[in-house]
C-alpha positions in Angstrom: -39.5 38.6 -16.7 -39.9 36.2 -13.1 -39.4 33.5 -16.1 -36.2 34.7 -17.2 -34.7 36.0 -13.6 -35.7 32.1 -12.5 -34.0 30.6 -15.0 -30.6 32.5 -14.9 -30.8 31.4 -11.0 -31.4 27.9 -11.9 -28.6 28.0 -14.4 -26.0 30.1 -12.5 -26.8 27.5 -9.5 -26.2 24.3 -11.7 -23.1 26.8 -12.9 -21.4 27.0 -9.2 -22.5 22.7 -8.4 -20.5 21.9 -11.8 -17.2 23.9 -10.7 -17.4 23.2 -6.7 -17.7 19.6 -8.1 -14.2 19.6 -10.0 -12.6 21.0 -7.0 -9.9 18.8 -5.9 -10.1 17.9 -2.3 -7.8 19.2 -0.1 -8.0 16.8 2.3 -6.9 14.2 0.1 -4.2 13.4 -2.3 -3.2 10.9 -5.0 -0.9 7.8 -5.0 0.3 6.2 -8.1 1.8 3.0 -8.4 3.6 1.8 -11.4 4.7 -1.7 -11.4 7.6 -2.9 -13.5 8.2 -7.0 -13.7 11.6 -8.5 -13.3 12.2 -7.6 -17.1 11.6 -3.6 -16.2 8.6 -3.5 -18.0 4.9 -2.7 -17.2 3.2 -5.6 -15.3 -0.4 -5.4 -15.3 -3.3 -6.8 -13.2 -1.0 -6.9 -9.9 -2.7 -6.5 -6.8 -1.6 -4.6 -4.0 -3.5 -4.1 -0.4 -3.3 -0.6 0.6 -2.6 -0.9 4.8 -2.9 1.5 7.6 -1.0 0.4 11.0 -3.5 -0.1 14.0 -2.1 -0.6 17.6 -0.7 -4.4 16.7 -2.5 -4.7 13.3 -2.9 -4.0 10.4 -6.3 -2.7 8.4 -6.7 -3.4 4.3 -8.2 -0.1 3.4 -8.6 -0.9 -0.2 -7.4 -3.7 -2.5 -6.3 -2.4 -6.3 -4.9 -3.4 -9.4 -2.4 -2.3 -12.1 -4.1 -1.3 -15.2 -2.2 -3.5 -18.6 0.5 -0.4 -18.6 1.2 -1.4 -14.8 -0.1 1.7 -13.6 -3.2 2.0 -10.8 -4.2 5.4 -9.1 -6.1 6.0 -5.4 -7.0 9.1 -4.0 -6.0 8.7 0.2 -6.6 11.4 2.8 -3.3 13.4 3.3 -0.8 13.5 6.3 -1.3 10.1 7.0 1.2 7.1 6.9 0.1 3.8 4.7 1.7 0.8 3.7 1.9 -1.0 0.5 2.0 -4.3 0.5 2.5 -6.7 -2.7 -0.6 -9.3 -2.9 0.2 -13.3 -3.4 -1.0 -14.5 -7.0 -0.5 -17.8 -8.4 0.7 -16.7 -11.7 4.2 -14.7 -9.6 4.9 -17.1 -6.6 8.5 -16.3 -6.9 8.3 -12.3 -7.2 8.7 -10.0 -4.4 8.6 -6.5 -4.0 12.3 -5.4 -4.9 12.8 -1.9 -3.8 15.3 -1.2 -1.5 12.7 0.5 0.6 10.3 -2.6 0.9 11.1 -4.2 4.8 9.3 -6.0 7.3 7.3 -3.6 9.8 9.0 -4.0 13.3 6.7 -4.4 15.8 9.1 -4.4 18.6 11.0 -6.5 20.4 11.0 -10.2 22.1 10.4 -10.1 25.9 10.1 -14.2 26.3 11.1 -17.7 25.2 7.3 -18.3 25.7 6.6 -14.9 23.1 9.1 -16.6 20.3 7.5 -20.1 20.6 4.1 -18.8 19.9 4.7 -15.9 17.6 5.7 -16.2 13.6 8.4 -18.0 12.5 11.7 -16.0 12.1 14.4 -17.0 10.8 17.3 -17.6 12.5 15.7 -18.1 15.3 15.1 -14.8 17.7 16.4 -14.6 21.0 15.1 -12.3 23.9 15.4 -8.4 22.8 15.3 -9.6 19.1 13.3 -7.7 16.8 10.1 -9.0 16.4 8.2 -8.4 12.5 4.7 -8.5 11.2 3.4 -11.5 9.7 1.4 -9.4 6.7 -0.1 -12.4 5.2 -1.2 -14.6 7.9 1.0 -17.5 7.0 2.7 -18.1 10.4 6.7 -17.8 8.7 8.3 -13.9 8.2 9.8 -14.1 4.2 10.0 -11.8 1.9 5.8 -12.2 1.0 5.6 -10.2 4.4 7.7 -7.1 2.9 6.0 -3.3 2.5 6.6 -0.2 1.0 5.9 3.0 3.4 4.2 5.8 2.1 4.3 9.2 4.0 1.5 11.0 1.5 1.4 14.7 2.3 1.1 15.5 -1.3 0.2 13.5 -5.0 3.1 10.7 -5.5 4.4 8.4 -8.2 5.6 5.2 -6.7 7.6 2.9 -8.4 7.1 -1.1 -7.5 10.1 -3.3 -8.9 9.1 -6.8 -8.3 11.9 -8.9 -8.6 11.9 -13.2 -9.2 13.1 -15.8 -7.2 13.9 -15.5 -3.1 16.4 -13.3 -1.0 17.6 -13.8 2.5 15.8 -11.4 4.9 18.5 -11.3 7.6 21.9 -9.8 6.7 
């Protein structure tokens, strides 16, 4: 009898792990990027950096991939803002994130001559209370490699990347 009462315990315990473990976390939700080439179809193995805004920087939080059907999933905590941002690859020099939604992150405005000559080239040149933008990749010149996509996640989201080939003009 102790046998059998210790083994429905053991059981109904392994019972309640096995459905407490398919919970979905509340705390989190799920973003899912599809990526369509300049052709609308699927592009697969693109990267994207997933970026969080800190003070005057930015932080990679994770690094991912399109599957072949240009799809790629990641589970982020909720309520937060992040930033997509399309990774440099040899093999798509000349594609940038197309979406009328992708811009430059503003990080203010000039406040010197001295500030423009040693920040990121932008192009035309600033002048004092210009806007001032991120330089994403690191290369010292704002262009459209230096464009994101903000997501707001409060809840599971398809996202839709449209790369699109050749250049475009930043400034209007």
């Amino acid at each position: 009898m102790k046998t059998n009462l210790y083994l429905s315990t053991i059981l109904l315990g392994l019972t309640l792990t096995v459905f407490t473990g398919c919970k979905k976390d509340l705390k989190t939700a799920t973003l899912n990027i599809k990526v369509l080439d300049p052709n609308n179809r699927s592009a697969g193995n693109i990267k994207f950096d997933i970026l969080q805004h800190q003070g005057e920087f930015f932080q990679t939080l994770s690094t991912i991939v399109s599957s072949s059907n240009g799809e790629t999933l990641i589970n982020l905590r909720k309520d937060k803002i992040y930033y997509i941002y399309l990774v440099p690859q040899e093999r798509y020099t000349d594609w940038y994130m197309g979406n009328s939604a992708a811009q430059l992150f503003n990080v203010g405005l000039f406040q010197s001559l001295d500030e423009i000559n040693n920040l990121p080239i932008h192009k035309p040149t600033p002048k004092i209370g210009d806007v001032k933008y991120a330089d994403i990749n690191g290369d010292a010149i704002i262009s459209v490699e230096d464009l994101v996509l903000k997501v707001d996640l409060e809840e599971d989201i398809l996202m839709t990347v449209n790369l699109v080939a050749g250049k475009m003009r930043l400034h209007r």
